[in-house]
N, C-alpha and C positions, 0 to 999 in steps of 0.2 A: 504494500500500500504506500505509494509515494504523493505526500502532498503540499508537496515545494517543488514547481519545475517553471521553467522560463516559458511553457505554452498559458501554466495558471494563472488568473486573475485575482484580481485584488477586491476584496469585500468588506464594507462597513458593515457591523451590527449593533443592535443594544440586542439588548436583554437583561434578567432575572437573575443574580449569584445564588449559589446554595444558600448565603445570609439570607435574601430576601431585597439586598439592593441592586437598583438598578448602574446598571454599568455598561459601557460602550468599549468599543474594539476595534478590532482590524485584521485577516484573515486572510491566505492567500490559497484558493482551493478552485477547484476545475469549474464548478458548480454549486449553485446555494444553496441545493441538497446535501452537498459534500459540509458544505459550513456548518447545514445543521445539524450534522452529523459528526460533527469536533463539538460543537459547542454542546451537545447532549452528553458527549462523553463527558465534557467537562463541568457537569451537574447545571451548567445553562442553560437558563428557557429562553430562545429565544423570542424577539418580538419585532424586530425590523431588520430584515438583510437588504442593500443593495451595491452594486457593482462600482466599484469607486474607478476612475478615470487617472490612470499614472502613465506616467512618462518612460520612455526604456530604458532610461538610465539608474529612475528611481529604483524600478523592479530590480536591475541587475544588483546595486546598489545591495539592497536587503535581504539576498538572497543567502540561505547558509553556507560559509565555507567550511572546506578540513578545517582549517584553523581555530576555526570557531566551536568545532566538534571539541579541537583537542584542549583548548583550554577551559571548554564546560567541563571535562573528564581530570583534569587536572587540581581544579578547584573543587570540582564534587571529592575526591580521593582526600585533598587534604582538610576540607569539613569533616569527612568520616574520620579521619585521621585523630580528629582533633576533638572527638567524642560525640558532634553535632549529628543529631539524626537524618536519615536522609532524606526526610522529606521537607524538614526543617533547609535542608544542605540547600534543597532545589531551590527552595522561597526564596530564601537568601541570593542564588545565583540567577533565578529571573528576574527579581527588582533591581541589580546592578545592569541589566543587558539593555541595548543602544535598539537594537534590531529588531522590531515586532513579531518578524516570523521567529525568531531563536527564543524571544518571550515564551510566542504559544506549544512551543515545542516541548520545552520545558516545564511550562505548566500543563499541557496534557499527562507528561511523565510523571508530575508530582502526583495529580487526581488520580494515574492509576496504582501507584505505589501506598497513596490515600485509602484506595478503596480495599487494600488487600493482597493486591497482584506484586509480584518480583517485580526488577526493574527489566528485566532480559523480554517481558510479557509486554513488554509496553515500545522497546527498543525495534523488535523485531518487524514492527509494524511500518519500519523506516527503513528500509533498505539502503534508500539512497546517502543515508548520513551515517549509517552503523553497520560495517559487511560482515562476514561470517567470523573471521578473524575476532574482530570485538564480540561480539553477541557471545562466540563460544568462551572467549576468558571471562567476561560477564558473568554466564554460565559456570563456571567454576568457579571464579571469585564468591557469587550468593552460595553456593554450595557448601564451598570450603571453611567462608568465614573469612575469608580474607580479599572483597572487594574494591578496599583501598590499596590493596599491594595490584592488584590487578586495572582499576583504572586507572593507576600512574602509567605503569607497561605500558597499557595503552599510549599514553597521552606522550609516552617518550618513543614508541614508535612510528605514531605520526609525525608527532616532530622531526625524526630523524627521515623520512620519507618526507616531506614539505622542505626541510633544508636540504635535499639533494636536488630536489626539483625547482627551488630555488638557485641553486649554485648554475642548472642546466640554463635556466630560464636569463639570466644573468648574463652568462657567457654569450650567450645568442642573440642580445635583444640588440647589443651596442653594435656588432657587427650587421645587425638587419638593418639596423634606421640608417646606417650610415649606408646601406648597400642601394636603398630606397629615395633615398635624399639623392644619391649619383645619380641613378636610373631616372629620379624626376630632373636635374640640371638636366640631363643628357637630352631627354624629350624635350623640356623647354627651348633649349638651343639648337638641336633639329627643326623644331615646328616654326620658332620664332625669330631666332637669332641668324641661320644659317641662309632662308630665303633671303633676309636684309643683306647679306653679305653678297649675295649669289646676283642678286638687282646692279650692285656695287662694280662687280667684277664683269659683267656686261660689256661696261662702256671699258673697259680697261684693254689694251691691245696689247695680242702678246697671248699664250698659251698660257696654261693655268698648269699647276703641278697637279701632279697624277692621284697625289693624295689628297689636295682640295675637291677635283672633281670625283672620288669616289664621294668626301661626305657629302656633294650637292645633291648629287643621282642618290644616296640612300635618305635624305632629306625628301627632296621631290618624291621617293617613292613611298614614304611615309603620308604626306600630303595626300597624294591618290588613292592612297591602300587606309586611312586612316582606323578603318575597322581593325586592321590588325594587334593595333595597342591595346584592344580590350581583351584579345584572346590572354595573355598571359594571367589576367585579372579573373578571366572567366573560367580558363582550368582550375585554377588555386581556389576557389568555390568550391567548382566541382567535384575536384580530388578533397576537398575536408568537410563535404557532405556526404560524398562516396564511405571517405574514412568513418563519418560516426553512424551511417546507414547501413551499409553492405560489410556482411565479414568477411564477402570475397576478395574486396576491395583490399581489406586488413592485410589476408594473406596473403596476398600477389607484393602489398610494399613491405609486408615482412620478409619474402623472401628477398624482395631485390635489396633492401638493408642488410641482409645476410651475408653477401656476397662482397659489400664494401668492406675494405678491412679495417680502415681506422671506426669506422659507426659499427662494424660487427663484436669487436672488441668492446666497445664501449657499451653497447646492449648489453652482450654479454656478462660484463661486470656488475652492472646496475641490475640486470633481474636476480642473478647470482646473490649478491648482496640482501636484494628485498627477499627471495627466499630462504636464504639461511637467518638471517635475522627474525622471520616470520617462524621459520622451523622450529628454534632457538626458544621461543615467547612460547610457542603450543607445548611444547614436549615439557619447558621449563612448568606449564602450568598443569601438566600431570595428565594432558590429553593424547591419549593412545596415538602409536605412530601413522599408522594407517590415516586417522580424521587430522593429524596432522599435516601430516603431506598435501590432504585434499585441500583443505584449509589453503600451504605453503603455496600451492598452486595456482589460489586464484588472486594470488599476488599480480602475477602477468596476463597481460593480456595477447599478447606475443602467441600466436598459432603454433610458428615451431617447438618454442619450448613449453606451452602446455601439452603438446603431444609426447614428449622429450620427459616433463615429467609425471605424466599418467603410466609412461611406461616405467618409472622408476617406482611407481607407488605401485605396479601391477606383480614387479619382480617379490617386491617389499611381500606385500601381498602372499604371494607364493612361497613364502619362506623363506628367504634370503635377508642376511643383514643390510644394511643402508648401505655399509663399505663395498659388499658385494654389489649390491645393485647397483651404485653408479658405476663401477667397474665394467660395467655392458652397456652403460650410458657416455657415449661421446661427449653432452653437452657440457660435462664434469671436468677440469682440469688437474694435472695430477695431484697438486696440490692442495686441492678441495679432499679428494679420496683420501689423501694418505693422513689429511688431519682428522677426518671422519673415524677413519679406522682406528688413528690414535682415542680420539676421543671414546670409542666406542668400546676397545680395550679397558680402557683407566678407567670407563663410569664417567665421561667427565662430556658428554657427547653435546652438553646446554650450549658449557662456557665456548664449547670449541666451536661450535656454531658462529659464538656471539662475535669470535674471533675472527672467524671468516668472512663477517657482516663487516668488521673492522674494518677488515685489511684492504677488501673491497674499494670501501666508503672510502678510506686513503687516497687510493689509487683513484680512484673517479675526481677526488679533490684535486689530487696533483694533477690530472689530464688535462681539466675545464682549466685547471692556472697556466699549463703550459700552450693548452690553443690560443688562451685569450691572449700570451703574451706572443704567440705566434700571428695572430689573427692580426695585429695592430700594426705591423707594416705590410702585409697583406691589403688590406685595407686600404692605406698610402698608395701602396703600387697600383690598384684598382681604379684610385679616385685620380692618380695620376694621369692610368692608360685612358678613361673614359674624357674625364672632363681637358684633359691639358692636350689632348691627342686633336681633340673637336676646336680648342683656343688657336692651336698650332699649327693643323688646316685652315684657318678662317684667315692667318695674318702669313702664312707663307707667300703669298700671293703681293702682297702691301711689303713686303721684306725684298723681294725679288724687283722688284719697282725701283725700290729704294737704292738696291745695287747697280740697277741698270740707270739711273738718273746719277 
């Protein structure tokens, strides 16, 4: 049941508190059926719903992130922590929240935790902000007794998953705007700059260098062909509607990813990472290996290595140790095996996991520092060849004038 998504609308209501006072809201649900159907859970009668008119900014704006998951789970752990009850923990953590929707989410949680029900009963009902991973340490934290040890885990595995995907997002963004910024000079001075010049060189007697008139002829043929400029705009839609519609889509650019070797390597690492770290948090929370691995799995969304390790949970499955099974799994490198085995020997199979999550997350850190310092005369050279190459054609012409006067 998902009822936060960027298709849903935004709804005003009043209504009735289980007090008996009247009180007003705000609600982001498919339908006002759907609202009355939060606000009932939430012991609310209503008495006016309608569809309030937002801007897409606002929407995106209020929408929940990981982030917002992982410091609800952080601060609920150290309330419980700190002997506050938990239902007491939620009041407390929805009247400090900014965001309407993370309000009602959290007050839905309270009323059913209110009413009787674990928090896992109430959690599951969210997919979209709680995957199997959490739900099942949830699941054994309420079991165990030890809930607070377990929504930290959480809240520091996300973390550690949000700071890699920040470090990604990071490295990438400086070297796009600048990539974007070129490509816009470059059309500008095709479109606008290079006809002026081309008007110019007309009246001028005398041959033109052979690298002016190519940028004139791919000017002019831009002019004519104007449609062309959108196609690049139009695949890149395409291909990232493709990407979140179709899994065919997924694994045709999973494969062709596969086969580059510096992004194969770096996939590699990164799902490696989030499954051994994921492995690491299951097994540490006393959850059979087999629902582990299932779990470990849908860490990625990567076609080849969920295939990769379905087959590792299959061997598992059939009786073979972890060490053994990746041992038949390629995806594994040796040095993932031979610490598994250690670990698997000594009893120690958590930490060594946790290790391998390390060593990983290292290696990924030092890679994005070493592109991004790679990437920055790269970069240079780029903004060089485009925009100095098109300055250098336009005055070659005015320079050869100059010699011959």
């Amino acid at each position: 049941m998902k009822i936060f998504s960027h298709k849903e609308k935004y709804f005003i209501w009043s209504g009735i508190s289980p007090q008996g006072k009247k009180i007003t809201g705000e609600t982001q649900a498919l339908s006002i059926n759907q609202v009355k159907s939060i606000l009932l859970r939430q012991e609310i009668k209503p008495i006016t719903i309608s569809q309030k008119k937002t801007k897409w900014f606002y929407q995106i704006n209020k929408n929940i992130s990981d982030i917002d998951i992982s410091i609800f789970f952080r601060q609920l752990s150290a309330l419980i922590s700190a002997g506050v009850p938990i239902v007491q923990s939620c009041d407390i953590i929805r009247q400090s929240q900014d965001k309407m929707t993370l309000r009602i989410l959290i007050h839905s949680i309270q009323k059913s935790i209110e009413s009787g029900k674990n928090l896992l009963d109430e959690l599951i009902h969210y997919p979209k902000y709680f995957d199997d991973l959490t739900c099942h340490l949830i699941h054994v934290g309420e079991q165990t007794g030890t809930l607070e040890i377990m929504l930290k885990r959480i809240a520091n595995h996300k973390e550690k998953s949000l700071t890699l995907q920040k470090q990604i997002k990071q490295a990438l963004f400086y070297p796009s705007i600048i990539f974007l910024v070129a490509l816009l000079v470059c059309f500008i001075m095709i479109m606008f700059v290079v006809p002026r010049f081309a008007d110019l060189f007309q009246s001028m007697q005398g041959k033109l260098p052979i690298f002016t008139l190519i940028i004139i002829h791919i000017s002019n043929f831009f002019h004519e062909n104007i449609w062309i400029c959108f196609i690049p705009i139009i695949f890149i839609g395409l291909l990232t509607y493709l990407l979140k519609t179709s899994k065919q889509a997924k694994q045709i650019i999973n494969r062709i990813l596969h086969y580059i070797p510096v992004v194969k390597t770096s996939m590699q690492k990164i799902i490696l990472a989030q499954f051994a770290h994921s492995l690491a948090i299951t097994l540490g929370a006393g959850i059979p290996i087999i629902e582990a691995l299932k779990i470990a799995t849908n860490t990625t969304r990567n076609y080849h290595y969920v295939n990769g390790f379905n087959r590792l949970m299959a061997h598992v499955a059939a009786g073979k140790n972890l060490y053994s099974a990746m041992q038949l799994n390629s995806l594994f490198p040796t040095m993932i095996i031979q610490m598994v085995k250690i670990g698997e020997e000594s009893g120690t199979l958590e930490s060594m996991l946790q290790k391998i999550a390390e060593l990983y997350e290292n290696d990924i850190s030092h890679l994005i520092a070493t592109l991004s310092h790679l990437l920055e005369p790269l970069i240079m050279i780029i903004l060089g060849v485009l925009i100095g190459g098109l300055v250098i054609a336009m005055y070659l012409p005015i320079f050869k004038l100059g010699t011959i006067i």
